[in-house]
C-alpha positions as CSV (number, residue, x, y, z in Angstrom):
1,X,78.9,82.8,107.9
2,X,79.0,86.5,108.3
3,X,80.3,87.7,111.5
4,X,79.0,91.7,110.9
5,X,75.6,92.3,113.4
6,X,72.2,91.8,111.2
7,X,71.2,95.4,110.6
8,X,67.6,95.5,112.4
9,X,66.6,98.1,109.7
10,X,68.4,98.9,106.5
11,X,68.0,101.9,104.8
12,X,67.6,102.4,101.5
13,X,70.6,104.5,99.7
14,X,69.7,108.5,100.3
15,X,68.1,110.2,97.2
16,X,71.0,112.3,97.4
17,X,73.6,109.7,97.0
18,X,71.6,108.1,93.7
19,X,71.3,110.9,92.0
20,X,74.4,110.8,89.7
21,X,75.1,114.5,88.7
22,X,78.4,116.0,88.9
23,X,78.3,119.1,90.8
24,X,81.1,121.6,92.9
25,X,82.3,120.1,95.8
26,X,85.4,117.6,96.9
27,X,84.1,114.3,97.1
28,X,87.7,112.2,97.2
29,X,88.4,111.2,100.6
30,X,92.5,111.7,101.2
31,X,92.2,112.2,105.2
32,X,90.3,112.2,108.8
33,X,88.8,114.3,110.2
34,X,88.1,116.7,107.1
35,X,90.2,119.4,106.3
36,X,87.5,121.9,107.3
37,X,88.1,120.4,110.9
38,X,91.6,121.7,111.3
39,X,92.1,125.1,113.0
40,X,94.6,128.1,113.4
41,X,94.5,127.4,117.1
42,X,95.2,124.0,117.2
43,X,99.0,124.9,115.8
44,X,100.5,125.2,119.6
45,X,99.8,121.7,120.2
46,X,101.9,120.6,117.2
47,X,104.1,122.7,118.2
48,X,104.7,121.0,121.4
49,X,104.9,117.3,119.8
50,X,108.0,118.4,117.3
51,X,110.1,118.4,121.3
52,X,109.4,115.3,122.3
53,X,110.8,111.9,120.6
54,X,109.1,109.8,117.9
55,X,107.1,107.4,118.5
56,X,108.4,103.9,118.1
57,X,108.2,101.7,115.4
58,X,106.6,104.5,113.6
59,X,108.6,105.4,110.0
60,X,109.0,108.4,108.3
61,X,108.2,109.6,105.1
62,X,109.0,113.5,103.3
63,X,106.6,115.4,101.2
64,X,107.8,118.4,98.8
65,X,105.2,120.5,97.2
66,X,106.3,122.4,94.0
67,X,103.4,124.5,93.3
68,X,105.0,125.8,89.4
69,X,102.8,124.8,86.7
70,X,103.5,126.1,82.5
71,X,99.4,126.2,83.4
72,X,96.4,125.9,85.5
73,X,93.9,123.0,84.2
74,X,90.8,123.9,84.2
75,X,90.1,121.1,87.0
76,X,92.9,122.0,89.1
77,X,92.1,122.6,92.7
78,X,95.8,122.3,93.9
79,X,97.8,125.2,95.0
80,X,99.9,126.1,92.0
81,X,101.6,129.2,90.4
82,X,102.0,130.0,86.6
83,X,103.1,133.4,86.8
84,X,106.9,132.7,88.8
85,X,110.0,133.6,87.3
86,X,113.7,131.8,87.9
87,X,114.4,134.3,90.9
88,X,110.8,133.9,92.7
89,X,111.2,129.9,92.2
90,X,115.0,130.1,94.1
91,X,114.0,132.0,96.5
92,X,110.7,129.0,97.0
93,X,113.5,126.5,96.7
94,X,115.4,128.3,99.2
95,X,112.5,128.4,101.6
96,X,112.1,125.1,101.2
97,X,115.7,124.0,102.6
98,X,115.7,126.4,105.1
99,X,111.9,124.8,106.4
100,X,113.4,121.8,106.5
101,X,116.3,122.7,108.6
102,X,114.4,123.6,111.1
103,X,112.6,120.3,111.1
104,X,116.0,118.7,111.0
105,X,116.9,119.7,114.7
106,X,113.8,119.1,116.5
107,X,113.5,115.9,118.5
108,X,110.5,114.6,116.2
109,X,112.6,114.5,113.5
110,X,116.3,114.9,114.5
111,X,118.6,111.6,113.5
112,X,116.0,110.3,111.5
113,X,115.9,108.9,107.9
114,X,112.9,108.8,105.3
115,X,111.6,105.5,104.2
116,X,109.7,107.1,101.4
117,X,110.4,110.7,99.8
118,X,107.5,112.3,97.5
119,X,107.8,115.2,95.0
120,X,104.3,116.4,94.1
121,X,102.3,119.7,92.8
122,X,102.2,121.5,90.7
123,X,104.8,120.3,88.7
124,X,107.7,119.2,90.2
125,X,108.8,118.5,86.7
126,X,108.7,122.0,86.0
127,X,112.5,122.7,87.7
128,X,115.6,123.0,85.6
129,X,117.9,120.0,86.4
130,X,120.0,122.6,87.8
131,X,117.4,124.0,90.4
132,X,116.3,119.7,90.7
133,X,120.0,119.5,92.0
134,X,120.5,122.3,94.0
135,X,117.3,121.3,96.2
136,X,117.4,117.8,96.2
137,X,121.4,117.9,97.1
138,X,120.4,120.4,99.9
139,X,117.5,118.1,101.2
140,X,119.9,114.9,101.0
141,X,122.6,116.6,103.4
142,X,119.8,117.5,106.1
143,X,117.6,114.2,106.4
144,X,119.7,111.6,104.1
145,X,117.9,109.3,101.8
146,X,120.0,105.9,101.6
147,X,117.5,104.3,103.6
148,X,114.4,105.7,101.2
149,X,112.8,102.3,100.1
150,X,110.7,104.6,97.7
151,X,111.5,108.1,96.0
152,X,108.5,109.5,93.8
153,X,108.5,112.7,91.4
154,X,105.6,113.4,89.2
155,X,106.0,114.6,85.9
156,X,104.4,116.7,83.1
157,X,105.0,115.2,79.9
158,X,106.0,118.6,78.0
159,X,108.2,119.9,80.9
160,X,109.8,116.1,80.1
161,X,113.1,116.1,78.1
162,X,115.7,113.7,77.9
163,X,118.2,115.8,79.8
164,X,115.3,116.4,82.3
165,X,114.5,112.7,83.0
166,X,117.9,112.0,83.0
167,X,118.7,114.5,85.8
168,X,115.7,113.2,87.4
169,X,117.0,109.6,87.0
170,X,120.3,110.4,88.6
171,X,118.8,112.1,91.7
172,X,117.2,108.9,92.7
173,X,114.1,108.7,91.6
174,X,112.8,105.4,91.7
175,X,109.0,105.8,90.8
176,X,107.8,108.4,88.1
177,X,104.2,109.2,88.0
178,X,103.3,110.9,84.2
179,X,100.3,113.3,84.6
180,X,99.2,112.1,81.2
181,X,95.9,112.3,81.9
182,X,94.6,111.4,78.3
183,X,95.5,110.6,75.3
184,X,93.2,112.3,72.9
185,X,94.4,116.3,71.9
186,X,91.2,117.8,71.8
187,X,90.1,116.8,75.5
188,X,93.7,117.5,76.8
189,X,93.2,121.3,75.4
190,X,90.3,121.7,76.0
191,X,90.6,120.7,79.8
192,X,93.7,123.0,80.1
193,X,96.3,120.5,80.1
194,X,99.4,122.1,78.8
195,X,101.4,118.7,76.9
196,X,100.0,116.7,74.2
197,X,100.0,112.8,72.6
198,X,103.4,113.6,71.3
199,X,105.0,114.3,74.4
200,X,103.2,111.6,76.1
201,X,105.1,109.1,73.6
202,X,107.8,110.6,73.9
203,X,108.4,111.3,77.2
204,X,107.0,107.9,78.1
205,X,109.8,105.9,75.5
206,X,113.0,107.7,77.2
207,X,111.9,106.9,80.6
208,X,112.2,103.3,80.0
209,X,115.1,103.4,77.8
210,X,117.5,105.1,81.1
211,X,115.5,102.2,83.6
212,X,112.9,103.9,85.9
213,X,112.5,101.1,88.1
214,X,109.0,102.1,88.3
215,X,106.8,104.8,85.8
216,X,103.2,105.0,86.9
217,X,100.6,107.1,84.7
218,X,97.7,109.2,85.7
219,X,94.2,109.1,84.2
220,X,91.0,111.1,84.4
221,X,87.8,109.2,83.6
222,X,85.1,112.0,82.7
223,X,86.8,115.2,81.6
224,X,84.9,117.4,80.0
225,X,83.6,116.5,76.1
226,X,85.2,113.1,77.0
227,X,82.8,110.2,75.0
228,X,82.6,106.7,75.4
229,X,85.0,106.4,72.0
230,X,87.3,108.5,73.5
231,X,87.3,107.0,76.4
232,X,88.2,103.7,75.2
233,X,90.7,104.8,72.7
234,X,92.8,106.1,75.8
235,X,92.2,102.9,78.1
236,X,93.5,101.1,74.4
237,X,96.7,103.2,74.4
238,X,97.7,103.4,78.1
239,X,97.2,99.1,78.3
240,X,99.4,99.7,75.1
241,X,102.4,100.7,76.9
242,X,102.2,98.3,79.5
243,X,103.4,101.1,82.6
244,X,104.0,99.5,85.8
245,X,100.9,100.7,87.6
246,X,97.8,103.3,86.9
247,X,95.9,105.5,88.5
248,X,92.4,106.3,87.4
249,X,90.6,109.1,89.0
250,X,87.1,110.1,88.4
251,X,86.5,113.8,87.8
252,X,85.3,116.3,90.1
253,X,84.5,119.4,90.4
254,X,86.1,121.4,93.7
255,X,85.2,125.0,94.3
256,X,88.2,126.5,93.4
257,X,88.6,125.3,89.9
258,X,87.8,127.5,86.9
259,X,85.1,125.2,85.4
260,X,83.5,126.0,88.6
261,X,84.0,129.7,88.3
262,X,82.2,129.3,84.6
263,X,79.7,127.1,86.4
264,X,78.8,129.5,88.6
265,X,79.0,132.4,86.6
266,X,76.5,130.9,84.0
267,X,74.4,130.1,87.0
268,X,74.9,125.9,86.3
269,X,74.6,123.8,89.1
270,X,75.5,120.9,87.1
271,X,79.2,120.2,85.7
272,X,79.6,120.0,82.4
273,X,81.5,116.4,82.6
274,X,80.2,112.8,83.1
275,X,77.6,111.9,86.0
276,X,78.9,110.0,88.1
277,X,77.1,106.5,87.5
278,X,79.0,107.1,83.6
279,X,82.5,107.5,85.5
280,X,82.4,104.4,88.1
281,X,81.3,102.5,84.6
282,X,84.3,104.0,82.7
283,X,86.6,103.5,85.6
284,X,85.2,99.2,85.7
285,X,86.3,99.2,82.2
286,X,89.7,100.3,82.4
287,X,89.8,97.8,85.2
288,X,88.5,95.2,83.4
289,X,91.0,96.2,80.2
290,X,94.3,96.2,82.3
291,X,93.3,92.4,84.0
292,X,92.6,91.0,80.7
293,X,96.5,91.6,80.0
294,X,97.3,90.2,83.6
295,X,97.0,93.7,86.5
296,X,95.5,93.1,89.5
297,X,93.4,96.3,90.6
298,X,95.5,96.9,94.3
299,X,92.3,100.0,95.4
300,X,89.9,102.2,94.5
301,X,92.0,104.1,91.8
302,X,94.9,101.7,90.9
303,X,96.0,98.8,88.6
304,X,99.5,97.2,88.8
305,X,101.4,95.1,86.5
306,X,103.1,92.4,89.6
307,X,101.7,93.6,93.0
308,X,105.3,92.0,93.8
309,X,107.3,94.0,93.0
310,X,105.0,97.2,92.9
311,X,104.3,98.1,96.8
312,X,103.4,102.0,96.9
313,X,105.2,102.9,99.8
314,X,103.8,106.8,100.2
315,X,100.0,105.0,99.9
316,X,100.8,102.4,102.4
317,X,102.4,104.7,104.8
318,X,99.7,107.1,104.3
319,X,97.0,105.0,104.9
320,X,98.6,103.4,108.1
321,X,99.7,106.1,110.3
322,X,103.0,106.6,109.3
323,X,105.0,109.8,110.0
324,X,104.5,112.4,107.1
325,X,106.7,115.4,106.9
326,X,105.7,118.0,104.5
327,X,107.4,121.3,103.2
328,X,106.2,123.7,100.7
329,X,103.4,126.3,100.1
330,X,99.7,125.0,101.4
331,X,101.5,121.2,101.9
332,X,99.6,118.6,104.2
333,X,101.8,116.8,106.8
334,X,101.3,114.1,109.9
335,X,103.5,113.9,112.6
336,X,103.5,112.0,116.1
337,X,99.5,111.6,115.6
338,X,99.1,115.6,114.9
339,X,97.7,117.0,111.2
340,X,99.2,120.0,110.1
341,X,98.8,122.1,106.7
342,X,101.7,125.0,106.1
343,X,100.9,128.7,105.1
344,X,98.3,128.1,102.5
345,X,99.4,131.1,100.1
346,X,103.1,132.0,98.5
347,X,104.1,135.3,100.2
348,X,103.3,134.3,103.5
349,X,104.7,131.0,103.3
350,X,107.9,132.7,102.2
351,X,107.6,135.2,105.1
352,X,107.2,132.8,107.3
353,X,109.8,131.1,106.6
354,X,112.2,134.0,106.1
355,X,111.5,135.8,109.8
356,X,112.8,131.9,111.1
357,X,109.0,130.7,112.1
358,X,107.9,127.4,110.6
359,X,105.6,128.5,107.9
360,X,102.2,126.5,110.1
361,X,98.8,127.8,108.8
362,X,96.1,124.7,110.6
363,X,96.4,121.5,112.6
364,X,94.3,119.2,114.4
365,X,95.1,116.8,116.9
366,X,92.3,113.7,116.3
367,X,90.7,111.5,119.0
368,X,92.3,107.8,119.4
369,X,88.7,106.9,118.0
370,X,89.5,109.7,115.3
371,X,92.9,108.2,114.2
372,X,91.4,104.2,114.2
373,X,88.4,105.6,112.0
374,X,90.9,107.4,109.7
375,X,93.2,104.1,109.4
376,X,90.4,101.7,108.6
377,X,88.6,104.2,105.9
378,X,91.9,104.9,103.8
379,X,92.2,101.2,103.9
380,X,89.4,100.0,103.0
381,X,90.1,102.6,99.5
382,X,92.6,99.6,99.1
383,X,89.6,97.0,98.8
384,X,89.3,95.2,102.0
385,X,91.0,95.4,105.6
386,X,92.0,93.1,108.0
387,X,90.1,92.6,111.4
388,X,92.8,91.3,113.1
389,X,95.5,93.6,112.6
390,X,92.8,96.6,113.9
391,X,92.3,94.5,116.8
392,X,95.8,94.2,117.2
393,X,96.7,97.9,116.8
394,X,94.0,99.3,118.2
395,X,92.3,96.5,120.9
396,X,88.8,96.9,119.2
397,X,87.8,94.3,116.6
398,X,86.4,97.0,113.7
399,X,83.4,94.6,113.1
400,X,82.6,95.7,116.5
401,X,83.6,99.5,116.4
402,X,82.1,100.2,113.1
403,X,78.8,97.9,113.6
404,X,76.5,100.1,112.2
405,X,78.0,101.7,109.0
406,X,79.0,98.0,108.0
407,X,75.7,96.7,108.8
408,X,74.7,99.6,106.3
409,X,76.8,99.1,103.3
410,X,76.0,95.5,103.7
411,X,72.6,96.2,103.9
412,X,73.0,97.9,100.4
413,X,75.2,95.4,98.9
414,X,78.3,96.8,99.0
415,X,80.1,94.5,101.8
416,X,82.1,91.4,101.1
417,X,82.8,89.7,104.8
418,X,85.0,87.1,104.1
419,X,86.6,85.5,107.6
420,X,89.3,88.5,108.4
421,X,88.9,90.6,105.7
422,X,86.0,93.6,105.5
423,X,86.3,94.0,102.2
424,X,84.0,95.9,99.2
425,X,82.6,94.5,96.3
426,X,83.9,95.9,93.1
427,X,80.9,98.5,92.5
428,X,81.2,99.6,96.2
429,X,85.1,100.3,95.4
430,X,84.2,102.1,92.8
431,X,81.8,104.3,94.6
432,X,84.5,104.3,98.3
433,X,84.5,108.1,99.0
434,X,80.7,108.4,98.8
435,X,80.4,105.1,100.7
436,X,82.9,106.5,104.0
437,X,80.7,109.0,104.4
438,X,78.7,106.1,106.3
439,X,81.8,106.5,109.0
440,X,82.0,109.8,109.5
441,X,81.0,111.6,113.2
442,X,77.8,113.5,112.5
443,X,79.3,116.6,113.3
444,X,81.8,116.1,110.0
445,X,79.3,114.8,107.8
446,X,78.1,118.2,106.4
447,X,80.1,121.0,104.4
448,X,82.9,120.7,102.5
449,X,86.0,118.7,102.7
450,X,88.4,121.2,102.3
């Protein structure tokens, strides 16, 4: 029997949230409160928790952005730079050890070591190995990484070459995440992307051959001129190589991406890419696809070959509160409870950084109710969340705390409620970031994310 309160009047799903278009706007749910919360002033009270100890029990995790790309995709929304040359990049690489020195001897972080360590972008595959070395062998000497249970670098395929992955290898990297994307030519160049099948293969082989212990690839379901044909052609060749895990995300349209800029220009308010009922349907399939050879679909964008012996760490200490520290132009950290997001622009990151400040831009400091309502939606992108441990953590049983949005989703069908576990049906996983919308305080429900 269902333990969530009868819902005295359900309501049907908004007009809004039916309608299936694509249009601008961030829909993929990555934090609590939004993005659009956090605030220049709220950077003194971040300040102040980097002098006091860390909280127990509570591990630590590094993020480095590397914002170079060979060249914008036309859906980017990331901060990233295609116009840098070898002596702007050292003197980013520089900035980037000399942030993280100063992280080094503040109590917060002082003595500590990183359970999991995260190169993202950009294109952190776009270093030379020597530039790779120089910063990793800097960052290594300032917060050591023998205790890293997890070390991810994603990759473009064409920046990919044997020496490269090698060198990559070497520095520790246990899980490499290919922004492949797609498979098919025309939709890669035609979406921007700057690598091709080829490379994909390529690329792809060598990294087994030298023993990744992990290699995850990235796919977009709904890119523009993508077809149903084309879309299973790709879902055919990435079950083909049988990677470790996947990642399926559905296409959107942010503000700051060029197929926006056309959009608007041309006076569309509709994206030229799938609607969104086309994309959930596109996504099941791959899903389906990947469990026919034996995957197990582990959240709303993922499918992993033994859920064993592939455990995510960055995702699971994301979603549960863990410590992140984050260097690097526009980068998004978390530390002792406190969000923080650095200089959101190259030159003032750099002269941050250079005049001995830490290169801060926004933070927010959420609400206890704030940081249990950020917990339990990130987890429930992972399918289904356990009652108990939110009672444990938090002393308030979530059935009880989030009464009313459950009663909703179940009310629409969505809601599987299955002893301790709140979990989602498969279509509501599909469908999670319009869904948590449903959790949100009023006062963040409208505008956008970011």
């Amino acid at each position: 029997m269902s333990t969530l309160p009868a819902d005295p009047s359900p309501r049907p799903i908004p007009a809004a949230a039916a309608k299936t278009d694509t249009t601008a706007g961030n829909y993929f749910v990555s934090n609590y409160p939004p993005f659009g919360a956090w605030k220049a002033e709220d950077v003194e009270p971040y300040l102040g928790v980097l002098d006091q100890p860390p909280r127990d029990g509570v591990p630590l995790g590094l993020y480095t952005h590397i914002p170079f790309c060979r060249k914008r995709c036309h859906f980017c929304y990331f901060r990233v730079y295609t116009d840098k040359n070898a002596e702007d990049i050292r003197g980013y690489l520089d900035a980037l050890l000399l942030e993280l020195t100063r992280y080094s001897t503040k109590p917060a972080i002082a003595g500590r070591k990183p359970r999991f360590i995260y190169f993202g972008g950009g294109t952190p595959s776009y270093l030379s190995p020597d530039q790779l070395a120089f910063l990793t062998n800097g960052m290594k000497a300032l917060l050591p990484w023998d205790e890293a249970e997890e070390i991810t670098f994603e990759g473009e395929p064409g920046t990919l070459t044997d020496h490269k992955l090698r060198a990559i290898r070497d520095m520790g990297v246990t899980r490499l995440s290919l922004g492949i994307e797609h498979f098919d030519d025309h939709i890669l160049e035609i979406n921007g992307r700057a690598h091709r099948s080829k490379e994909i293969l390529r690329a792809y082989a060598y990294a087994r051959e030298i023993g990744f212990p992990q290699i995850n690839v990235d796919l977009i379901a709904g890119m523009v001129e993508e077809t149903e044909e084309k879309w299973r052609e790709t879902v055919e060749k990435a079950v083909a190589l049988r990677p470790d895990s996947v990642t399926i995300y559905q296409m959107e349209i942010p503000y700051n991406t060029t197929i926006y800029q056309t959009m608007k220009t041309e006076g569309r308010l509709v994206a030229p890419v799938a609607d969104w009922e086309t994309k959930r349907r596109w996504v099941d399939y791959a899903f389906g696809e990947f469990e026919k050879v034996g995957y197990t679909v582990t959240s709303t964008t993922t499918v992993v070959r033994d859920p064993e012996q592939v455990q995510f760490q960055y995702r699971a200490g994301l979603f549960s509160g863990a410590d992140l520290l984050s260097i690097g132009v526009a980068s998004f950290g978390h530390l002792s409870g406190v969000h923080y997001q650095n200089q959101h622009d190259f030159q003032p990151y750099l002269n941050a950084v250079n005049s001995g400040r830490l290169p801060l831009y926004r933070a927010l400091r959420p609400t206890a109710e704030e940081l249990y309502t950020r917990e339990f939606m990130l987890q429930l992108k992972l399918g289904s969340v356990s009652a108990g441990a939110f009672t444990a953590k938090f002393g308030t049983d979530p059935r009880i705390q989030f009464a009313t949005p459950l009663a909703t989703l179940r009310s629409w069908g969505y809601l599987v409620d299955d002893g301790d576990r709140i979990g989602l049906t498969r279509d509501g996983l599909l469908q999670v970031d319009r869904l948590l919308q449903e959790f949100f305080d009023p006062k963040y429900r409208k505008g956008r994310y970011a």
